[in-house]
LORO-477610 format. One record per residue (C-alpha): x, y, z. Coordinates in steps of 0.2 Angstrom, whole numbers, plus 5000, padded with zeros to 4 digits. Layout:
BEGIN
<node east="X" north="Y" up="Z"/>
...
This chain:
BEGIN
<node east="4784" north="5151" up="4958"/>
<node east="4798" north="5164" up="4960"/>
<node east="4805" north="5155" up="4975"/>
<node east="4806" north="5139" up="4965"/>
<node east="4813" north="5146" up="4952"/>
<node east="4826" north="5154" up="4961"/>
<node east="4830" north="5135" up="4970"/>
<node east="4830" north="5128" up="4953"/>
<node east="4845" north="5142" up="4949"/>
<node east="4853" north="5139" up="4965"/>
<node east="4856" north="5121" up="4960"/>
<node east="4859" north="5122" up="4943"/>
<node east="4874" north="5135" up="4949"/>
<node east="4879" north="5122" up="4960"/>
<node east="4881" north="5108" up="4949"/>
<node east="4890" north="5118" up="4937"/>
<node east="4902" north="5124" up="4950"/>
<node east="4906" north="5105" up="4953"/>
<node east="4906" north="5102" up="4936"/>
<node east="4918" north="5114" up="4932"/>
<node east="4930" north="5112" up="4945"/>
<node east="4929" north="5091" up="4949"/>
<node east="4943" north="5089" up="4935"/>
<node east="4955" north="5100" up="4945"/>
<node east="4950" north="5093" up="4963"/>
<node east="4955" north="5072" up="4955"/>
<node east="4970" north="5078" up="4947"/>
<node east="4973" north="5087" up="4965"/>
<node east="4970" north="5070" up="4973"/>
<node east="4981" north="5060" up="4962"/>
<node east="4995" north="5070" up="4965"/>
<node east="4994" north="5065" up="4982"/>
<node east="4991" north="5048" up="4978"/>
<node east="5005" north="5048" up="4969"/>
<node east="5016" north="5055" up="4983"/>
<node east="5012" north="5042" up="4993"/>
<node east="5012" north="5027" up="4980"/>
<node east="5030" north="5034" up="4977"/>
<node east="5036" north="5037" up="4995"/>
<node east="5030" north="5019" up="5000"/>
<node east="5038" north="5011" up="4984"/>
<node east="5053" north="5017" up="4991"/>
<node east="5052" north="5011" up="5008"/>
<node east="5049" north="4994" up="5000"/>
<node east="5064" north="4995" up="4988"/>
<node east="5074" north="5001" up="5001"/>
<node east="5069" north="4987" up="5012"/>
<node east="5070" north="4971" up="4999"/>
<node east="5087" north="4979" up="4995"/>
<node east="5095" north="4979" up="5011"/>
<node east="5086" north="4959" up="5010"/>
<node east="5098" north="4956" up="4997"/>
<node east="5112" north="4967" up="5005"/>
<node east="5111" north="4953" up="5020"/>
<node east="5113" north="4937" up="5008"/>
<node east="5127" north="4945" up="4999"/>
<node east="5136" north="4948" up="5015"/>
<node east="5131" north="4930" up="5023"/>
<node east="5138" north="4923" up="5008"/>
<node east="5153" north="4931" up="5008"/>
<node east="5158" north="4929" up="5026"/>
<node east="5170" north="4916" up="5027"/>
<node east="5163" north="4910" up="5046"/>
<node east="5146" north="4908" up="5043"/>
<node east="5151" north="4897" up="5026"/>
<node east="5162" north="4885" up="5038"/>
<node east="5148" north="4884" up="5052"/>
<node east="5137" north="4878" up="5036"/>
<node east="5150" north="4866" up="5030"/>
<node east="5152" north="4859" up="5047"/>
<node east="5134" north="4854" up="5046"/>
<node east="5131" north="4847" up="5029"/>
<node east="5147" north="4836" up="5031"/>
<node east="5142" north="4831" up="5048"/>
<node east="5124" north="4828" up="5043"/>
<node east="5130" north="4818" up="5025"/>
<node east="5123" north="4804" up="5033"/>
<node east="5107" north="4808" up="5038"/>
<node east="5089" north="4801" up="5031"/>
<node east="5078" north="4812" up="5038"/>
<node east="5078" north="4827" up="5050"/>
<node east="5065" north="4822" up="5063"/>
<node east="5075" north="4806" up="5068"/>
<node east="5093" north="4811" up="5066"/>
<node east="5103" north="4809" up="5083"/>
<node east="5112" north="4826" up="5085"/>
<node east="5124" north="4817" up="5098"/>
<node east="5128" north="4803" up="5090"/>
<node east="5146" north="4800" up="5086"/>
<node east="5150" north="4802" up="5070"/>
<node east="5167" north="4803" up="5060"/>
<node east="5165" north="4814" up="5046"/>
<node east="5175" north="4813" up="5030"/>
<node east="5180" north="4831" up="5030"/>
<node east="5188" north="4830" up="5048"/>
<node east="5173" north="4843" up="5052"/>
<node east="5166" north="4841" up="5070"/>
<node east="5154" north="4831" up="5076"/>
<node east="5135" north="4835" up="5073"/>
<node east="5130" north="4840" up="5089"/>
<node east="5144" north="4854" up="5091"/>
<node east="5142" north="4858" up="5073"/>
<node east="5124" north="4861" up="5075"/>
<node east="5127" north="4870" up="5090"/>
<node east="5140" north="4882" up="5083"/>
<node east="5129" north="4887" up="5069"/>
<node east="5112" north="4888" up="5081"/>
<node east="5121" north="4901" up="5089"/>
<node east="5126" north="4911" up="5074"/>
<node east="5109" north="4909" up="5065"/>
<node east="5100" north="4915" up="5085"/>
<node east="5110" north="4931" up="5086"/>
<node east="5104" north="4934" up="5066"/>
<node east="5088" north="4931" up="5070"/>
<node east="5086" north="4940" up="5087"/>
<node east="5086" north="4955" up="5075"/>
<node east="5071" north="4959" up="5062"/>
<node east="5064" north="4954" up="5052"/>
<node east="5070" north="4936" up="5050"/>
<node east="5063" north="4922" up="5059"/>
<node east="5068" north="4906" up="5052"/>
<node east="5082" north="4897" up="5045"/>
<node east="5083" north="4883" up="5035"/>
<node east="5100" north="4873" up="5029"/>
<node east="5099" north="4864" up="5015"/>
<node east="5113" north="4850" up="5006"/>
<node east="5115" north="4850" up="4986"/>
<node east="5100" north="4838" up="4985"/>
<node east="5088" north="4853" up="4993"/>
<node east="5086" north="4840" up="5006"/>
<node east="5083" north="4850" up="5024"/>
<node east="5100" north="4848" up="5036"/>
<node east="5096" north="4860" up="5048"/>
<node east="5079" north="4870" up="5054"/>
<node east="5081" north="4884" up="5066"/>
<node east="5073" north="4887" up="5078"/>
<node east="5071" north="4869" up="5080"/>
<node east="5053" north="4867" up="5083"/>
<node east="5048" north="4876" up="5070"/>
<node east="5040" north="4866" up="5054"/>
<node east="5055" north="4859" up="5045"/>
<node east="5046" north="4855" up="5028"/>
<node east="5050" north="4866" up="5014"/>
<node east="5037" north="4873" up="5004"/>
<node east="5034" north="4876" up="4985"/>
<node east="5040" north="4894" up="4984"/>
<node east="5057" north="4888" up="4994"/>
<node east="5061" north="4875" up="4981"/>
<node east="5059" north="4886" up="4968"/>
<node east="5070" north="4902" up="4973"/>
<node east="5081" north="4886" up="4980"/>
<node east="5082" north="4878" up="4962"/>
<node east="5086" north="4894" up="4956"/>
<node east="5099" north="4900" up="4967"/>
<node east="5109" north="4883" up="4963"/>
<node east="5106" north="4887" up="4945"/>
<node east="5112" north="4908" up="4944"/>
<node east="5124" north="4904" up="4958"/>
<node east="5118" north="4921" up="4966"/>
<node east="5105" north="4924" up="4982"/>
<node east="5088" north="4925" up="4976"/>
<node east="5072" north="4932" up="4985"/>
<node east="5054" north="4925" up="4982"/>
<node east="5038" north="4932" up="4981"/>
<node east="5027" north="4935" up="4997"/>
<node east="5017" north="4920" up="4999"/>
<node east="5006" north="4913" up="5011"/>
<node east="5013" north="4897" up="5021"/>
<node east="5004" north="4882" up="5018"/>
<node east="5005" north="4878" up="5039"/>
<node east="5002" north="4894" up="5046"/>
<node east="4993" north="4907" up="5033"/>
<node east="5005" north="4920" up="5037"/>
<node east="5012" north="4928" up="5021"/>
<node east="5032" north="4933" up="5021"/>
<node east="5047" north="4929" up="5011"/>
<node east="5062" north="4919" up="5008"/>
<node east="5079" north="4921" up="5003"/>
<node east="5089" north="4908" up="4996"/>
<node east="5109" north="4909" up="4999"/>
<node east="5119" north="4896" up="4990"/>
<node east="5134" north="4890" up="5001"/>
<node east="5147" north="4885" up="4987"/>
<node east="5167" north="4877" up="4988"/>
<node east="5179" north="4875" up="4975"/>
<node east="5180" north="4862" up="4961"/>
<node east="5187" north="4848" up="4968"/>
<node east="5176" north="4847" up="4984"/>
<node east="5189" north="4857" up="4995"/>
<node east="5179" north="4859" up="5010"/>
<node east="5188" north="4879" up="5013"/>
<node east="5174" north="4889" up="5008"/>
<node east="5175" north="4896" up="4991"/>
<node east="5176" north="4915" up="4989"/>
<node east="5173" north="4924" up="4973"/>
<node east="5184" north="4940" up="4974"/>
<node east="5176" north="4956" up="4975"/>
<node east="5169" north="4964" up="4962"/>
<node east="5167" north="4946" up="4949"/>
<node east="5151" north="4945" up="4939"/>
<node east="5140" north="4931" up="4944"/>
<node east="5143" north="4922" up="4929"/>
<node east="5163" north="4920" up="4936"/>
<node east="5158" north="4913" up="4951"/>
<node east="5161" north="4895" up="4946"/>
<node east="5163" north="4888" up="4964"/>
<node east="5151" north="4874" up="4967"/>
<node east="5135" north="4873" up="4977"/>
<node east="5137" north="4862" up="4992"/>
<node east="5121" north="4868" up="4998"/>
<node east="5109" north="4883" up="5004"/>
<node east="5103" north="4894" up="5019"/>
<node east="5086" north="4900" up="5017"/>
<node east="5080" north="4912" up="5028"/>
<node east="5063" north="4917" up="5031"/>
<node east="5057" north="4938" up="5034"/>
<node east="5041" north="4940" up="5042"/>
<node east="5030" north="4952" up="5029"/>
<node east="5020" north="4956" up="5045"/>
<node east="5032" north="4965" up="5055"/>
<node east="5037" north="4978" up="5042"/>
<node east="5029" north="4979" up="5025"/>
<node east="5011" north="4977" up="5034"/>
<node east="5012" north="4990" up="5046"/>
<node east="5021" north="5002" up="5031"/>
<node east="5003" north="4997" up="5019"/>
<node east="4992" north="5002" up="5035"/>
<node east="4997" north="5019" up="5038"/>
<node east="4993" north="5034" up="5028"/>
<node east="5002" north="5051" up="5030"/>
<node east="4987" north="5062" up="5029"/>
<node east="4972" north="5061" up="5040"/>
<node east="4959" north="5050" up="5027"/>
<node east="4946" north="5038" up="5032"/>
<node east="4945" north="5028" up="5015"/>
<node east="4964" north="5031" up="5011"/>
<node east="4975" north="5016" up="5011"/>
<node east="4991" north="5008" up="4998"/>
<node east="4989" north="4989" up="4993"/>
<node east="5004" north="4977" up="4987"/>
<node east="4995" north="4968" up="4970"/>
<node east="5002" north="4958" up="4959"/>
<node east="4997" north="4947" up="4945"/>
<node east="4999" north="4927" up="4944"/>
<node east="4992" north="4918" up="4931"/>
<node east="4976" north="4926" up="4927"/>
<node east="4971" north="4932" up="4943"/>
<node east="4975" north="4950" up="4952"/>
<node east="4981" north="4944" up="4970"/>
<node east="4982" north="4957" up="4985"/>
<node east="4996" north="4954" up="4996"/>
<node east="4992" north="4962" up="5012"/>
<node east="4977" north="4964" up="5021"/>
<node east="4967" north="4978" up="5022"/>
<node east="4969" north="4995" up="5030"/>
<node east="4949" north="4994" up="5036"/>
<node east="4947" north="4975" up="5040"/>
<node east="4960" north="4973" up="5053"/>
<node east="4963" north="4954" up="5056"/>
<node east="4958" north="4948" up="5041"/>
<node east="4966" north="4938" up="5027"/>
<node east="4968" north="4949" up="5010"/>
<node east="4954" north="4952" up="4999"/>
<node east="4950" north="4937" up="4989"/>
<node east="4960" north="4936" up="4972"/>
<node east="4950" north="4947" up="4957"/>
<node east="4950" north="4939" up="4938"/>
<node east="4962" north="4950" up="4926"/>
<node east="4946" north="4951" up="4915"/>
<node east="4937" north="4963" up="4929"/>
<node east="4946" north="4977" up="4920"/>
<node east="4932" north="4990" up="4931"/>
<node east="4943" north="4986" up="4947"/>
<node east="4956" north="4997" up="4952"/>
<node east="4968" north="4984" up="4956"/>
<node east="4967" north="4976" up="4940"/>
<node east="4966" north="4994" up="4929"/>
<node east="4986" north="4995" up="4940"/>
<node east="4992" north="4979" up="4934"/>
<node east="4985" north="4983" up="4916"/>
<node east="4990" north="5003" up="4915"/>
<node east="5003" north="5004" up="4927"/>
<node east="5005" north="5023" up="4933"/>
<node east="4991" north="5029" up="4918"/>
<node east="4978" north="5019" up="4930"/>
<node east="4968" north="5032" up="4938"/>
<node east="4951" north="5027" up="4944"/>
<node east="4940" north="5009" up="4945"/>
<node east="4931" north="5001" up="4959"/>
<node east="4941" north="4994" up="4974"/>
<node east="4938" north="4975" up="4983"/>
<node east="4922" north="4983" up="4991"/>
<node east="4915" north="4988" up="4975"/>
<node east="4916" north="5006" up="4980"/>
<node east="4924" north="5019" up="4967"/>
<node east="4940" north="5024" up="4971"/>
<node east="4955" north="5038" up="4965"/>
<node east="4972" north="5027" up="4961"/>
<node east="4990" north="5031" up="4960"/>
<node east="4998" north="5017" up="4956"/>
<node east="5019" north="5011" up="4957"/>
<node east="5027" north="4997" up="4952"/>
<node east="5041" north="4989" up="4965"/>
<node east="5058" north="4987" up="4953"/>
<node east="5066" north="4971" up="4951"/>
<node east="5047" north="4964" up="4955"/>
<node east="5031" north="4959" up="4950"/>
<node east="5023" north="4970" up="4965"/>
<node east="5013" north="4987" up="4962"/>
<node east="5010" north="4998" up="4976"/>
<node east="4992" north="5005" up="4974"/>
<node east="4985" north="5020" up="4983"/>
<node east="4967" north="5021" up="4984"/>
<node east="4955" north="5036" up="4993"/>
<node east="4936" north="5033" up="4988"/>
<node east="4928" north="5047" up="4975"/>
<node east="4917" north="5051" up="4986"/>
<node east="4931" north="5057" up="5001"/>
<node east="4942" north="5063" up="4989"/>
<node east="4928" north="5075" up="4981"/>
<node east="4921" north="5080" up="4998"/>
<node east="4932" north="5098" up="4998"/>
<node east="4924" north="5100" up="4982"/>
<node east="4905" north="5097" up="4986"/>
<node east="4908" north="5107" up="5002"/>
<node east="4917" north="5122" up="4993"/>
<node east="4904" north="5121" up="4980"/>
<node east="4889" north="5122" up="4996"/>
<node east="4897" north="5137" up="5003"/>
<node east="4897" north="5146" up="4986"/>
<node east="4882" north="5141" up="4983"/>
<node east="4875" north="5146" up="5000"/>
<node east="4883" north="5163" up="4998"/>
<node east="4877" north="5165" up="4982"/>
<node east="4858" north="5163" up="4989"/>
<node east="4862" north="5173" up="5005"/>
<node east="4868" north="5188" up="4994"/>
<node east="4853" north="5187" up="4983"/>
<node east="4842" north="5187" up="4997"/>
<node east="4850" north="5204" up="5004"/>
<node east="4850" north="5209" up="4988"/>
<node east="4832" north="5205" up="4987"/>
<node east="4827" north="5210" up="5003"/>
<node east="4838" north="5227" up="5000"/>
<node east="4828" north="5229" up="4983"/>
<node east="4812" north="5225" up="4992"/>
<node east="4816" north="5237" up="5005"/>
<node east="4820" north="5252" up="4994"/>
<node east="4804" north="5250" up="4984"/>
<node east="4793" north="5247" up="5000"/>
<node east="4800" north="5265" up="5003"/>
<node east="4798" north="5273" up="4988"/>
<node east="4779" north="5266" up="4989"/>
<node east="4776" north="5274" up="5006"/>
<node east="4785" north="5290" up="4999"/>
<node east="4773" north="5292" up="4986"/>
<node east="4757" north="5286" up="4997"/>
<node east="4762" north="5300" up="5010"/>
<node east="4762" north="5313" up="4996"/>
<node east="4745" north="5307" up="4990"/>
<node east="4738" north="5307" up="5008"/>
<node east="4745" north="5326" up="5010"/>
<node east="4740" north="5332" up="4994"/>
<node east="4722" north="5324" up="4998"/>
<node east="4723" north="5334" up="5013"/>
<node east="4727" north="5349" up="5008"/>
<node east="4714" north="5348" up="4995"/>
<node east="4700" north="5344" up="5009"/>
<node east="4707" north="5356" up="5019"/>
<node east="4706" north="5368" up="5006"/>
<node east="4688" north="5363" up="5002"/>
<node east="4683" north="5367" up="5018"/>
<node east="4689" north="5383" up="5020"/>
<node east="4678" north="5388" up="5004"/>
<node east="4664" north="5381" up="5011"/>
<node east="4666" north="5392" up="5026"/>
<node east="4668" north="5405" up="5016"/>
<node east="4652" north="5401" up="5007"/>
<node east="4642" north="5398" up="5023"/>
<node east="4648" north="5416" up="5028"/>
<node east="4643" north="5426" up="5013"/>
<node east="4625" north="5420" up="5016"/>
């Protein structure tokens, strides 16, 4: 019974150890979290800026806006891409080139920028959004949904604009556009028109003769930058999320299913998930289930100038592991020094025992002895 109880103690000290101390260990683990929420946020922003950074410059280079030019008034005539006659001789009203040195011209402008990272395609469109040019060109030369969008809206803001990460419809990769608008002055001046430096946006007043969209692969930079984790962590990994419509959409995939789409989308009414507790929350999210249905710690960022958050996730269960251990040690040493402690107790009294049996078996003998002697005696004085 005494040994059961003394069990029962051991783990009632142990719970309340963890009890007492679990508060500190997740606030200990969302600093961390948020270290690396915030680091990676960073890197992102730094990334999509220097995005930006590259359609200011192309827009404002003089040469690439007269390559693109070139093009659209050698291609005026065109009806669709896939059958347009690159060699064909056409006169154009400008005076500009003919298509096939044209298109050559800019081909080899648009290579050299794409031999770099993290573009991969371009795509030259007319005032009409109507494709001109596709490079490389056997690449797919449709423009999807999210192009015409950012397209419509560089015309209208008359500014490069950048899109969401998305999924193409031919390929299920997921990356990026950026739409730069290609204007002249009123008047249809073919020299390319050139706001002066420092003007607002809404002074650029040159018109829109068409737009060069390129396309950044996602996968080469941003996936790789989610996958890695700066401390050794089997659960820990950041996801991209954002919300569209009433769904919570992951945009990379995840760190533990290597070549696998994203998780499926989540409803914004599962308010239990840790994605969703990030859109809803923002930096106050701190825990919730992740898209395996495990409970997880969460440090959440959100991107600026975008929709996207940066959560960092590490499973409960990993992230109270030093806890449980520290608290198994103490607990351990706790029963090891009442044990000695027992056994020390045990041992002291075992002694004192035999102590007091050794005086007894003396005294016993002494009084035998003694009666023996007077018996002698006795026998003697008979």
């Amino acid at each position: 019974v005494a040994g059961l109880v003394f069990v029962a103690l051991l783990f009632a000290f142990r719970a309340i150890y963890t009890r007492n101390l679990e508060p500190q260990a997740r606030a200990e683990a969302r600093r961390t979290l948020s270290a690396i929420s915030e680091m990676q946020t960073q890197e992102i922003d730094s990334w999509l800026r220097e995005r930006i950074t590259d359609g200011r410059l192309i827009r404002r280079t003089p040469y690439v806006r007269a390559l693109a030019l070139d093009v659209l008034a050698a291609t005026a005539s065109m009806d669709y891409l896939d059958t347009f006659d690159w060699n064909a001789p056409i006169a154009t009203d400008f005076g500009g080139p003919k298509p096939a040195k044209a298109k050559a011209t800019l081909d080899s402008w648009l290579g050299a920028l794409l031999a770099g990272d993290p573009y991969r395609k371009a795509i030259l469109l007319d005032d009409q959004l109507r494709v001109r040019l596709v490079y490389p060109a056997e690449l797919d030369f449709s423009l999807c949904e999210g192009a015409r969008r950012i397209s419509e809206k560089a015309v209208d803001r008359r500014a490069s604009v950048m899109s969401n990460l998305h999924e193409s419809g031919h390929g299920g990769d997921i990356h990026l556009e950026l739409a730069i608008p290609i204007q002249v002055r009123h008047g249809g001046d073919r020299v390319p028109w050139i706001p002066p430096l420092g003007a607002g946006v809404e002074t650029w007043d040159g018109i829109v003769a068409g737009l060069l969209i390129v396309e950044a692969d996602a996968e080469h930079f941003l996936f790789p930058l989610m996958e890695s984790w700066p401390t050794a962590s089997l659960s820990g990994e950041t996801m991209l999320v954002r919300q569209e419509g009433d769904e919570c959409l992951y945009l990379n995939p995840s760190r533990h299913r290597p070549g696998e789409p994203p998780p499926l989308p989540l409803p914004m009414t599962a308010t239990d998930h840790a994605a969703v507790r990030a859109l809803l929350e923002g930096t106050n999210a701190s825990s919730g289930l992740d898209y395996r249905g495990v409970p997880v710690l969460v440090a959440a960022q959100q991107i600026p100038g975008t929709t996207w958050f940066v959560v960092a996730k590490v499973d409960v269960r990993e992230a109270l592991a030093p806890l449980r251990h520290q608290a198994q040690v103490a607990t351990a040493g706790l029963g090891l020094l009442v044990l000695i402690s027992s056994l020390g107790v045990a041992l002291l009294w075992r002694r004192r025992e035999a102590a007091a049996l050794r005086r007894v078996l003396q005294a016993e003998h002494l009084r035998s002895t003694m009666a023996e002697r007077v018996r002698q005696l006795m026998k003697g004085a008979h």
